[in-house]
C-alpha positions in Angstrom: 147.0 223.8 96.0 143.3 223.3 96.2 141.0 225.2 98.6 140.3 222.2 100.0 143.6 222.5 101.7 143.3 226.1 102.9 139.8 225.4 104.4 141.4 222.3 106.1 143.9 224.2 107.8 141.8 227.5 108.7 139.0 224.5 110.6 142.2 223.5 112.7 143.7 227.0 113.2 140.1 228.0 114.5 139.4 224.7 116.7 142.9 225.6 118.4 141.9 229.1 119.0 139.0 228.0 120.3 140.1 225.5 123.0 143.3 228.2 123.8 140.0 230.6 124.8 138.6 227.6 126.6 141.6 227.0 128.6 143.1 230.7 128.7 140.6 231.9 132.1 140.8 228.3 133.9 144.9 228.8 133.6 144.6 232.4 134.8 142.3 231.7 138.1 143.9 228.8 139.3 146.8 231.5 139.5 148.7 229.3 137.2 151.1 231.7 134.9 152.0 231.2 131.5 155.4 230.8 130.7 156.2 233.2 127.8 159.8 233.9 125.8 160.5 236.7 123.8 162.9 236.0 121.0 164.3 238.0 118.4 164.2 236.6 114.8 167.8 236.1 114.4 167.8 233.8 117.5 164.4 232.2 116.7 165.5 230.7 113.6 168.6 229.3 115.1 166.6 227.8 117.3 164.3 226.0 115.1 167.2 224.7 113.0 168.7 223.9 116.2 165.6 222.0 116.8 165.7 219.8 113.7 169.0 219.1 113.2 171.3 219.5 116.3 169.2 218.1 118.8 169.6 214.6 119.5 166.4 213.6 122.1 163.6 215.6 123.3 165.4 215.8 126.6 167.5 218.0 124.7 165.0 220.0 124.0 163.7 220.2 127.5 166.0 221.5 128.8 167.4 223.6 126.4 163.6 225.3 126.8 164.0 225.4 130.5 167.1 227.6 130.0 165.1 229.8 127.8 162.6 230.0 130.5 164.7 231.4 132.8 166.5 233.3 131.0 163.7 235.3 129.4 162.9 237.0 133.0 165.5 239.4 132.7 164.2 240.4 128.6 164.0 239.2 125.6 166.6 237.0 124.0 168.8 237.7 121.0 171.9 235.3 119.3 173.7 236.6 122.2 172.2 234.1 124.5 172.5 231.6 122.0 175.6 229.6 123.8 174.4 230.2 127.1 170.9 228.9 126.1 172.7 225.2 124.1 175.3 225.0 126.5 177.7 222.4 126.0 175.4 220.7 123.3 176.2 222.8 120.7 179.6 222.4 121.8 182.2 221.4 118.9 179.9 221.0 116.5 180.6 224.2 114.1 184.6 223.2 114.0 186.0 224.2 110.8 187.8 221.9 108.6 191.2 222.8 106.8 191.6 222.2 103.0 193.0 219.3 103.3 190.6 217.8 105.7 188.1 218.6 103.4 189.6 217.1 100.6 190.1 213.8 102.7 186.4 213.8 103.3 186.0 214.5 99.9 187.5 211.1 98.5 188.5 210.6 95.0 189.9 213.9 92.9 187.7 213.1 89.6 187.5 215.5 86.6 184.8 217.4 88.5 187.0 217.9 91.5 189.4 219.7 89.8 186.7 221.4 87.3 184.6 223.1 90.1 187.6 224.0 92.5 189.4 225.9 89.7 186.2 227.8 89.6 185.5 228.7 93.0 187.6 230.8 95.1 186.7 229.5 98.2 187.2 225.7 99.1 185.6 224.2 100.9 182.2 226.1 101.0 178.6 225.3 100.3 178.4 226.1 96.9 181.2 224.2 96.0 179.9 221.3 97.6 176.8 222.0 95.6 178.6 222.5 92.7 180.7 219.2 92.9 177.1 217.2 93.3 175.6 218.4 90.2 178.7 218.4 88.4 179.0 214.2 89.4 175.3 213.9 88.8 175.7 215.2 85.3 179.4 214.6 84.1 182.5 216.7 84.1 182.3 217.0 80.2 178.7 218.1 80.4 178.5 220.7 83.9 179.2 223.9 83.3 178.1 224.6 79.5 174.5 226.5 78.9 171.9 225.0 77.4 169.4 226.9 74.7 
């Protein structure tokens, strides 16, 4: 990256800052309060993959912050709160899939099919999955051996 970039981003950091002091004591004397969350990491992470994969509109997201909102009177929020914050929007989303599901999903049982699941003890998981991809994108004869 080029400084350039840097001193791009630190003139926007520091024009926010300054209009957030600009705005900060006209908030505060119209007796206006801030709404504030406390998070822990755990759930704040969650909620930014919840963000960009599991939400479907920004209504979603709405409300999903208006929960937080009120929830976050009575302390801060941990993974805990997670299903109370989603609600039923989360709901049946994480189901697990049997074996056999999985292979249905899976299609056709090529040579890499059977190469990777021998080697992995767990199936379905995400690094067979992984696995599987490269092995297709490269060939069942050539995945798997170390190149010099």
């Amino acid at each position: 990256m080029n400084n350039n970039f840097f001193s791009d981003i630190k003139l926007k950091l520091d024009s926010i800052a300054l209009i957030r002091e600009n705005d900060a004591p006209n908030s505060m004397d119209t007796g206006d309060a801030v709404d504030t969350v406390t998070l822990d990491v755990p759930l704040l992470l969650r909620m930014l993959e919840y963000a960009k994969e599991d939400a479907k509109t920004d209504m979603d997201l709405h409300d999903v912050t208006e929960r937080m909102i009120a929830m976050a009177k009575s302390g801060t929020l941990s993974m805990q709160h997670y299903n109370d914050i989603v609600g039923q929007q989360a709901a049946g989303m994480s189901e697990a899939i049997t074996e056999a599901q999985f292979d249905e999903a899976a299609g056709e049982k090529d040579a890499c099919y059977h190469k990777v699941k021998s080697r992995y003890k767990v199936w379905p998981s995400a690094y067979a999955s992984g696995a599987l991809v490269k092995c297709r994108k490269v060939g069942a004869a050539n995945w798997g051996n170390k190149s010099k």
